[in-house]
C-alpha positions as a printed Julia matrix, in Angstrom:
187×3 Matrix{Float64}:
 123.42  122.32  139.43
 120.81  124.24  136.99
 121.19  127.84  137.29
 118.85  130.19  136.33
 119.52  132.96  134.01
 118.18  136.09  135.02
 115.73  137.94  131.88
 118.1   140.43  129.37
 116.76  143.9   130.67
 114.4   146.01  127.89
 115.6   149.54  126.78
 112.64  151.98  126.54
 112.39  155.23  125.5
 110.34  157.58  127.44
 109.68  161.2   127.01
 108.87  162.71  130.35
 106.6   165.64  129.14
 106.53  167.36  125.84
 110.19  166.82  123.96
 111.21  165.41  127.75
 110.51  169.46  128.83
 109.35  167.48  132.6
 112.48  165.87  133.14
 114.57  168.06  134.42
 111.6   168.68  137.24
 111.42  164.8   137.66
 115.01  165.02  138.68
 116.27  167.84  140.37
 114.54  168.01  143.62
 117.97  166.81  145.38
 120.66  168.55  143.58
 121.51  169.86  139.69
 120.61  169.22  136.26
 121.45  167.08  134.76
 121.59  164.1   137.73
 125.04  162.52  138.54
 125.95  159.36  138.14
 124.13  156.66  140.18
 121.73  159.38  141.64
 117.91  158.88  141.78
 115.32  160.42  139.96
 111.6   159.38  138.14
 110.34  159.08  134.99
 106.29  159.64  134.86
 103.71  159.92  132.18
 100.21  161.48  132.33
  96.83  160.37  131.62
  95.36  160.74  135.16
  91.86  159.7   133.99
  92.32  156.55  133.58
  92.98  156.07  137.37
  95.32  153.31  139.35
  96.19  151.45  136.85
  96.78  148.22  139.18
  93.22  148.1   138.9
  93.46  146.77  135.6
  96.42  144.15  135.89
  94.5   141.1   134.96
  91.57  142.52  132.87
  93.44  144.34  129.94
  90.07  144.52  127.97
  88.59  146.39  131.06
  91.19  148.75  130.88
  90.87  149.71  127.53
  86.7   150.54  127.54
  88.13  152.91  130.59
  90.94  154.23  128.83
  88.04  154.78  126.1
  85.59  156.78  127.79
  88.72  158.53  129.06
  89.97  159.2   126.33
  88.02  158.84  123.15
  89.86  158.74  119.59
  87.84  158.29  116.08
  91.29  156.81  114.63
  91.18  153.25  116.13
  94.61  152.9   115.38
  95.81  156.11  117.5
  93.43  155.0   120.08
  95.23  151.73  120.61
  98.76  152.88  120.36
  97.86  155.91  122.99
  96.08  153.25  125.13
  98.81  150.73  125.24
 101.71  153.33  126.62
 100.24  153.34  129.91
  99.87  149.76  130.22
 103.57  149.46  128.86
 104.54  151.63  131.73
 102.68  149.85  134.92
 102.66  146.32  133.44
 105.29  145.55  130.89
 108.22  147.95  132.28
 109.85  145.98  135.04
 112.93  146.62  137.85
 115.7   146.0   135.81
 115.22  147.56  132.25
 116.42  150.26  131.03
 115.56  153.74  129.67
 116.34  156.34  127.81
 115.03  159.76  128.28
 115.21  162.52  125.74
 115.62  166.25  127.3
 115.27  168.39  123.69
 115.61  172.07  126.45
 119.0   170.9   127.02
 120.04  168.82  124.44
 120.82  165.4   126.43
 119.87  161.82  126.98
 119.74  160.64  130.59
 120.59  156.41  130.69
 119.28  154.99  133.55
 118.03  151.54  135.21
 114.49  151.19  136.67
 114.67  150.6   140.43
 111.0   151.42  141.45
 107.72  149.32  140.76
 105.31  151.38  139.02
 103.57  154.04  141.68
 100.74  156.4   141.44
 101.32  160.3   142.51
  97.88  162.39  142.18
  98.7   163.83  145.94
 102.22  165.22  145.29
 104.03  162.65  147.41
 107.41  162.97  145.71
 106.88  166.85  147.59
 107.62  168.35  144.03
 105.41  171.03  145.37
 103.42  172.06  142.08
 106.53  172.59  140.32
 105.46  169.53  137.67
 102.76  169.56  135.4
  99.51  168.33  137.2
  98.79  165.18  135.21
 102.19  163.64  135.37
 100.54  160.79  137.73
 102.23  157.94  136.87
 106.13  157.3   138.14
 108.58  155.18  138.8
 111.98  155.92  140.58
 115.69  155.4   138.34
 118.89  155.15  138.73
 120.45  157.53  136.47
 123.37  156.09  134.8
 125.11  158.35  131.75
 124.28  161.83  130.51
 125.02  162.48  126.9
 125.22  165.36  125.41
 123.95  166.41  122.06
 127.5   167.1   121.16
 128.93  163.56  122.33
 129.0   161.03  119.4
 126.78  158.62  120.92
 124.2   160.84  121.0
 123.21  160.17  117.31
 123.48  156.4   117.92
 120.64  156.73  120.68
 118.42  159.27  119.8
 115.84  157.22  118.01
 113.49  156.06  120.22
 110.72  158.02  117.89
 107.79  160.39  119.11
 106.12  158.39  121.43
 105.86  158.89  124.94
 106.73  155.59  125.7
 108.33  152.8   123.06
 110.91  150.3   122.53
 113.8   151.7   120.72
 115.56  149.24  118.36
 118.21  148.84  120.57
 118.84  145.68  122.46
 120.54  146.0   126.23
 123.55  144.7   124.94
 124.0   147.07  121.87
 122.88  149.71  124.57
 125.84  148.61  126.76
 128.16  148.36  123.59
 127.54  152.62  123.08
 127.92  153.26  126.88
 131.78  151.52  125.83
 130.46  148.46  128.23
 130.81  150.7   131.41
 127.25  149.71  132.86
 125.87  146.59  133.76
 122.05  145.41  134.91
 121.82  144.96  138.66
């Protein structure tokens, strides 16, 4: 009998906010900072302009002559690497992968596993009640894993995911799993 191997999750890094400085807002609504283990929480990223990005699933070259009259850039270079972190976020992040969120305020990483498919809020349906920046539109729910703290040694070994809001880290899941001390596992 064939069986079918399910796809090695992707580690992202996400900022939620400037330096992560949303994060904490993202993920307190149902108890402290920072979340237990296994609670729920979001990440979400900004550029409202650009609209439901569902819209755009099939027609990436549609997306990016709205994402330019959104938001216009001289340096085609910048444009291109600003343009593509949305789409990373609604089309390329799936259930299953993994991120990991800077939070410079309090010095921490939060680990977690994407649970939610990617999900619009420009009506403040999570009910965070105006307590998160206005153009933080674009969420998706996780299952927070580890905290590390700035002082823990494995906070060196995964603070690199760079300055943008959303990237790929070079860290593979299982070198991710291998810092954790193999205490986590994909769903």
């Amino acid at each position: 009998m064939d069986t079918v191997t399910a796809p090695t999750p992707t580690v992202w890094g996400v900022f939620v906010g400037q330096n992560g400085d949303q994060l904490e807002i993202f993920n307190s609504k149902f108890g402290p900072f920072p979340p237990k283990k296994e609670s729920e929480g979001y990440i979400a990223i900004g550029w409202p302009a650009i609209g439901y990005l569902p819209m755009f699933k099939d027609d990436y070259a549609d997306y990016v002559q709205k994402f330019r009259t959104a938001y216009p850039h001289t340096n085609e270079r910048v444009f291109k690497t600003q343009a593509n972190m949305p789409w990373h976020f609604a089309f390329e992040m799936a259930k299953g992968d993994w991120v990991i969120c800077p939070c410079s305020a309090h010095g921490l990483l939060l680990i977690g596993e994407v649970i939610g498919d990617y999900e619009q809020d420009y009506h403040d349906e999570l009910g965070l009640h105006g307590k998160r920046r206005a153009d933080f539109v674009h969420v998706r729910k996780v299952k927070w894993k580890e905290t590390i703290l700035r002082n823990d040694s494995r906070y060196s070994q995964l603070n690199r995911i760079g300055q943008l809001t959303i990237a790929r880290p070079n860290i593979t899941f299982t070198e991710l799993q291998a810092v954790l001390g193999g205490v986590v596992t994909a769903a």
